[in-house]
C-alpha positions as CSV (number, residue, x, y, z in Angstrom):
1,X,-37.3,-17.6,-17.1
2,X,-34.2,-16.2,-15.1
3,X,-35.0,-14.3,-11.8
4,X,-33.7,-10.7,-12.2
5,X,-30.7,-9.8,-10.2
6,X,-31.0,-7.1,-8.5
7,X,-28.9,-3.8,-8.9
8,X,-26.6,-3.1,-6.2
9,X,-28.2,0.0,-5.0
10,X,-31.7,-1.3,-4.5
11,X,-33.3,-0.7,-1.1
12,X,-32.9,-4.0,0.8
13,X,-35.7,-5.6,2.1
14,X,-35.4,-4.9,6.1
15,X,-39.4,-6.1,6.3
16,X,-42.5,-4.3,5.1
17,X,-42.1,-0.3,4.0
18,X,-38.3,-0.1,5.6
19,X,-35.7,0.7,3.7
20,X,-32.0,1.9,4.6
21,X,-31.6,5.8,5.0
22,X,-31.0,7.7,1.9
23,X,-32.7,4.2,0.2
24,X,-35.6,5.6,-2.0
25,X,-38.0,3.0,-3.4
26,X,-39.2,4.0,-7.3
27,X,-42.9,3.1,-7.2
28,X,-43.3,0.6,-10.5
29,X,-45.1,2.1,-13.4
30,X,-48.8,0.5,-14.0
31,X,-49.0,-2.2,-16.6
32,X,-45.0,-2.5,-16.6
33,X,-44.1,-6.4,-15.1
34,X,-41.3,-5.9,-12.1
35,X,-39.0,-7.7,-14.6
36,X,-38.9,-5.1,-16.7
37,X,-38.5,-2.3,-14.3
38,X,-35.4,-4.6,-12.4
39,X,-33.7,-5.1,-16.4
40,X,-33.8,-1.5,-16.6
41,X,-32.3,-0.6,-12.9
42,X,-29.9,-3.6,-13.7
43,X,-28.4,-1.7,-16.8
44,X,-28.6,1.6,-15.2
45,X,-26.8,0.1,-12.4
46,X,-23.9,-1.8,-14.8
47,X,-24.0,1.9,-16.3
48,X,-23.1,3.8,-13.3
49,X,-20.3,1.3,-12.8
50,X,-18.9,1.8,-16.1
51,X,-18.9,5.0,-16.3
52,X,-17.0,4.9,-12.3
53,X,-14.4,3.6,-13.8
54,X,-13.7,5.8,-16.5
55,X,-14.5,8.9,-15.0
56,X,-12.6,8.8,-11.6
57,X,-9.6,10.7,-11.1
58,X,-6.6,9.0,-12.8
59,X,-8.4,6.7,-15.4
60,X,-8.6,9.3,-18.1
61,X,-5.1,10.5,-17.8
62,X,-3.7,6.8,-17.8
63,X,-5.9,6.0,-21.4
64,X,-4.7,9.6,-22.2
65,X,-0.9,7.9,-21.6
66,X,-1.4,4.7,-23.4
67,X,-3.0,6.9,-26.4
68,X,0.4,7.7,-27.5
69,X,1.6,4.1,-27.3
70,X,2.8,1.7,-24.7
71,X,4.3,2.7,-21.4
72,X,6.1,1.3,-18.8
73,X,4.9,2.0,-15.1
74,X,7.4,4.1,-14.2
75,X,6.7,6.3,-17.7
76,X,3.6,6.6,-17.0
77,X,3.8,7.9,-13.3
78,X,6.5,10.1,-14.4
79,X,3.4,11.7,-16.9
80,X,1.2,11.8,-13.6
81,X,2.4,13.6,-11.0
82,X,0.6,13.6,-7.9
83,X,-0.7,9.8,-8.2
84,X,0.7,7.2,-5.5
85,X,2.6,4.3,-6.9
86,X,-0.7,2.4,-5.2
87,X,-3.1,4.3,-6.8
88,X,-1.5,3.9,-9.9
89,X,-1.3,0.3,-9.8
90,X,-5.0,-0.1,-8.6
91,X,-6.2,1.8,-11.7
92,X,-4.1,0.1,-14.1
93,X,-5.3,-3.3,-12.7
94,X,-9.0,-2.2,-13.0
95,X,-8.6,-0.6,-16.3
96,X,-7.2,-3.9,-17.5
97,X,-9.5,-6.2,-15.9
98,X,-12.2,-4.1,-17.9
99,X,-10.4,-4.7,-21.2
100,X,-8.8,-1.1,-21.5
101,X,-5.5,-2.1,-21.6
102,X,-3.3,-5.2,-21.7
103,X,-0.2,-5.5,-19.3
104,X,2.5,-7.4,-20.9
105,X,5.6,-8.9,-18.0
106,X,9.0,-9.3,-20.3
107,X,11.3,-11.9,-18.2
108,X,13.7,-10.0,-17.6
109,X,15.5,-8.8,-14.7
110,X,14.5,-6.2,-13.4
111,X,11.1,-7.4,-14.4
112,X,9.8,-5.1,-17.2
113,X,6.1,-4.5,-17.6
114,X,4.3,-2.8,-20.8
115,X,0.9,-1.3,-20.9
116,X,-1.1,-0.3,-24.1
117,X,-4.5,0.2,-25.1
118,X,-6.6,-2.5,-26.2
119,X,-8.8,-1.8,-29.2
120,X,-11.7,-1.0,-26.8
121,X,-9.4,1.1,-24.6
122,X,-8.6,3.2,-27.9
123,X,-12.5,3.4,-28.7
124,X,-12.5,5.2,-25.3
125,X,-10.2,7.5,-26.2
126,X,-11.5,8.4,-29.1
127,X,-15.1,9.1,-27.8
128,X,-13.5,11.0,-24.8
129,X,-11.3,13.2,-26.7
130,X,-13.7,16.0,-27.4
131,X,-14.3,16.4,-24.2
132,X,-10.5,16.4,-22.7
133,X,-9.9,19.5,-25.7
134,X,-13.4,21.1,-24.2
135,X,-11.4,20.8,-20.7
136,X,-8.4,22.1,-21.7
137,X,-10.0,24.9,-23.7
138,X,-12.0,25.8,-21.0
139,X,-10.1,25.0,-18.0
140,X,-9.2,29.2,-17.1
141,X,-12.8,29.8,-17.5
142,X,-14.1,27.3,-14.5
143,X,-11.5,28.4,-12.5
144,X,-12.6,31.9,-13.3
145,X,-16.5,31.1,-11.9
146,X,-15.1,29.1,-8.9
147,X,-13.4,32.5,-8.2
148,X,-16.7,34.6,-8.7
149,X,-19.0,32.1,-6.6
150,X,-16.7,31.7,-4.0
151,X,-16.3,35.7,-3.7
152,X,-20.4,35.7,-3.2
Protein backbone atom coordinates (compact mmCIF):
# COMPACT_ATOMS: atom_id res chain seq x y z
CA UNK A 1 0.00 0.00 0.00
CA UNK A 2 1.28 3.55 -1.06
CA UNK A 3 1.46 6.23 1.66
CA UNK A 4 -0.94 9.10 0.65
CA UNK A 5 0.65 12.28 -0.42
CA UNK A 6 -0.54 14.90 1.04
CA UNK A 7 -2.40 17.91 -0.64
CA UNK A 8 -0.45 21.00 -0.77
CA UNK A 9 -2.68 23.03 1.48
CA UNK A 10 -2.79 20.63 4.46
CA UNK A 11 -1.93 22.15 7.77
CA UNK A 12 1.74 21.19 8.50
CA UNK A 13 2.59 19.47 11.38
CA UNK A 14 4.41 22.30 13.68
CA UNK A 15 3.87 19.64 16.79
CA UNK A 16 0.65 18.69 18.63
CA UNK A 17 -2.71 20.95 17.94
CA UNK A 18 -0.52 23.87 15.93
CA UNK A 19 -1.15 24.60 12.75
CA UNK A 20 -0.11 27.69 10.53
CA UNK A 21 -2.65 30.81 10.63
CA UNK A 22 -5.56 30.61 8.45
CA UNK A 23 -4.55 26.53 8.46
CA UNK A 24 -7.91 24.83 9.47
CA UNK A 25 -7.75 21.11 10.35
CA UNK A 26 -11.06 19.06 8.94
CA UNK A 27 -11.82 16.63 11.85
CA UNK A 28 -11.98 13.00 9.93
CA UNK A 29 -15.42 11.52 9.74
CA UNK A 30 -15.96 8.25 12.15
CA UNK A 31 -15.49 4.91 10.46
CA UNK A 32 -13.72 6.64 7.38
CA UNK A 33 -9.70 5.28 7.30
CA UNK A 34 -7.36 8.70 6.98
CA UNK A 35 -6.52 7.18 3.59
CA UNK A 36 -9.57 7.87 2.36
CA UNK A 37 -10.12 11.26 3.67
CA UNK A 38 -6.21 12.21 2.27
CA UNK A 39 -7.43 10.59 -1.54
CA UNK A 40 -10.17 12.81 -1.38
CA UNK A 41 -8.28 16.19 -0.19
CA UNK A 42 -5.55 14.93 -2.78
CA UNK A 43 -8.16 15.16 -5.78
CA UNK A 44 -9.76 18.23 -4.46
CA UNK A 45 -6.34 19.66 -4.18
CA UNK A 46 -5.21 18.45 -8.02
CA UNK A 47 -8.81 20.11 -8.69
CA UNK A 48 -8.18 23.44 -7.37
CA UNK A 49 -5.08 23.40 -9.44
CA UNK A 50 -6.71 22.61 -12.61
CA UNK A 51 -9.21 24.67 -12.51
CA UNK A 52 -6.17 27.75 -11.49
CA UNK A 53 -5.01 27.27 -14.61
CA UNK A 54 -7.88 27.63 -16.58
CA UNK A 55 -9.59 30.15 -14.92
CA UNK A 56 -6.94 32.88 -14.32
CA UNK A 57 -6.90 35.95 -16.18
CA UNK A 58 -5.48 35.34 -19.68
CA UNK A 59 -5.95 31.43 -20.02
CA UNK A 60 -9.36 31.59 -21.37
CA UNK A 61 -8.82 34.25 -23.89
CA UNK A 62 -5.55 32.53 -25.22
CA UNK A 63 -7.79 28.89 -25.77
CA UNK A 64 -10.41 31.41 -26.93
CA UNK A 65 -7.39 32.45 -29.67
CA UNK A 66 -6.24 29.06 -30.66
CA UNK A 67 -10.13 28.10 -31.08
CA UNK A 68 -10.07 29.69 -34.32
CA UNK A 69 -6.84 28.01 -35.42
CA UNK A 70 -3.23 28.38 -34.89
CA UNK A 71 -1.55 31.64 -34.02
CA UNK A 72 1.65 32.96 -33.87
CA UNK A 73 2.76 34.91 -30.60
CA UNK A 74 2.73 38.03 -31.87
CA UNK A 75 -1.15 37.22 -33.41
CA UNK A 76 -2.21 36.34 -30.44
CA UNK A 77 -0.96 39.39 -28.30
CA UNK A 78 -2.14 41.55 -30.89
CA UNK A 79 -5.94 39.80 -29.95
CA UNK A 80 -4.97 40.54 -26.15
CA UNK A 81 -4.43 43.81 -25.41
CA UNK A 82 -3.31 44.62 -22.07
CA UNK A 83 -1.23 41.26 -21.46
CA UNK A 84 2.73 41.62 -21.08
CA UNK A 85 4.82 39.85 -23.58
CA UNK A 86 5.98 37.93 -20.11
CA UNK A 87 2.72 37.12 -19.04
CA UNK A 88 1.90 35.92 -22.21
CA UNK A 89 4.66 33.69 -22.58
CA UNK A 90 4.19 32.22 -18.97
CA UNK A 91 0.56 31.23 -19.82
CA UNK A 92 1.27 29.76 -23.07
CA UNK A 93 4.10 27.67 -21.43
CA UNK A 94 1.68 26.45 -18.70
CA UNK A 95 -1.17 25.91 -20.97
CA UNK A 96 1.18 23.70 -22.93
CA UNK A 97 2.84 21.93 -20.27
CA UNK A 98 -0.83 20.89 -19.27
CA UNK A 99 -1.54 19.55 -22.76
CA UNK A 100 -3.82 22.59 -23.98
CA UNK A 101 -1.79 23.48 -26.68
CA UNK A 102 1.25 22.41 -28.67
CA UNK A 103 4.04 25.03 -29.66
CA UNK A 104 5.47 24.20 -32.96
CA UNK A 105 9.43 26.33 -33.65
CA UNK A 106 9.73 26.40 -37.82
CA UNK A 107 13.67 26.91 -38.41
CA UNK A 108 13.57 29.75 -39.86
CA UNK A 109 15.00 33.05 -39.39
CA UNK A 110 13.39 35.03 -37.58
CA UNK A 111 12.43 31.95 -35.68
CA UNK A 112 8.68 31.34 -36.22
CA UNK A 113 6.64 29.74 -33.53
CA UNK A 114 2.88 28.22 -33.95
CA UNK A 115 0.45 27.54 -31.25
CA UNK A 116 -2.80 25.47 -31.61
CA UNK A 117 -5.13 23.60 -29.54
CA UNK A 118 -4.52 20.06 -28.74
CA UNK A 119 -7.61 17.85 -28.79
CA UNK A 120 -7.89 18.30 -24.99
CA UNK A 121 -7.35 22.05 -25.26
CA UNK A 122 -10.43 22.03 -27.79
CA UNK A 123 -12.48 19.82 -25.27
CA UNK A 124 -11.90 22.98 -23.03
CA UNK A 125 -13.24 25.19 -25.26
CA UNK A 126 -16.00 23.47 -25.99
CA UNK A 127 -17.14 22.90 -22.32
CA UNK A 128 -16.31 26.62 -21.59
CA UNK A 129 -18.13 28.14 -24.39
CA UNK A 130 -21.51 28.43 -22.67
CA UNK A 131 -20.29 30.23 -20.23
CA UNK A 132 -17.93 32.90 -22.26
CA UNK A 133 -21.70 33.69 -24.36
CA UNK A 134 -23.34 33.91 -20.65
CA UNK A 135 -20.42 36.58 -20.09
CA UNK A 136 -20.75 38.36 -22.97
CA UNK A 137 -24.59 38.34 -22.73
CA UNK A 138 -24.45 39.42 -19.50
CA UNK A 139 -21.45 41.48 -19.18
CA UNK A 140 -23.76 45.29 -19.07
CA UNK A 141 -25.75 43.71 -16.49
CA UNK A 142 -22.76 43.05 -13.72
CA UNK A 143 -21.42 46.22 -14.48
CA UNK A 144 -24.86 47.60 -13.84
CA UNK A 145 -24.95 45.85 -10.00
CA UNK A 146 -21.29 46.85 -9.37
CA UNK A 147 -22.76 50.35 -10.07
CA UNK A 148 -25.79 49.90 -7.65
CA UNK A 149 -23.67 48.23 -4.75
CA UNK A 150 -21.05 50.55 -4.87
CA UNK A 151 -23.64 53.62 -4.83
CA UNK A 152 -24.90 51.89 -1.26
Amino acid sequence: MTTPIPPHDAPHDLGPGRTRAGDQARPRPRGIPRSVVTEHDEQLCRTRDVLGRVGDKWSMSVVYELGQGSRRFTEIKRAMPGVSQRMLTATLRGLERDGLLTRTVHPVVPPRVDYELTPLGQTLLEAAWPLMTWVVEHTDDVETARLKYDAQ
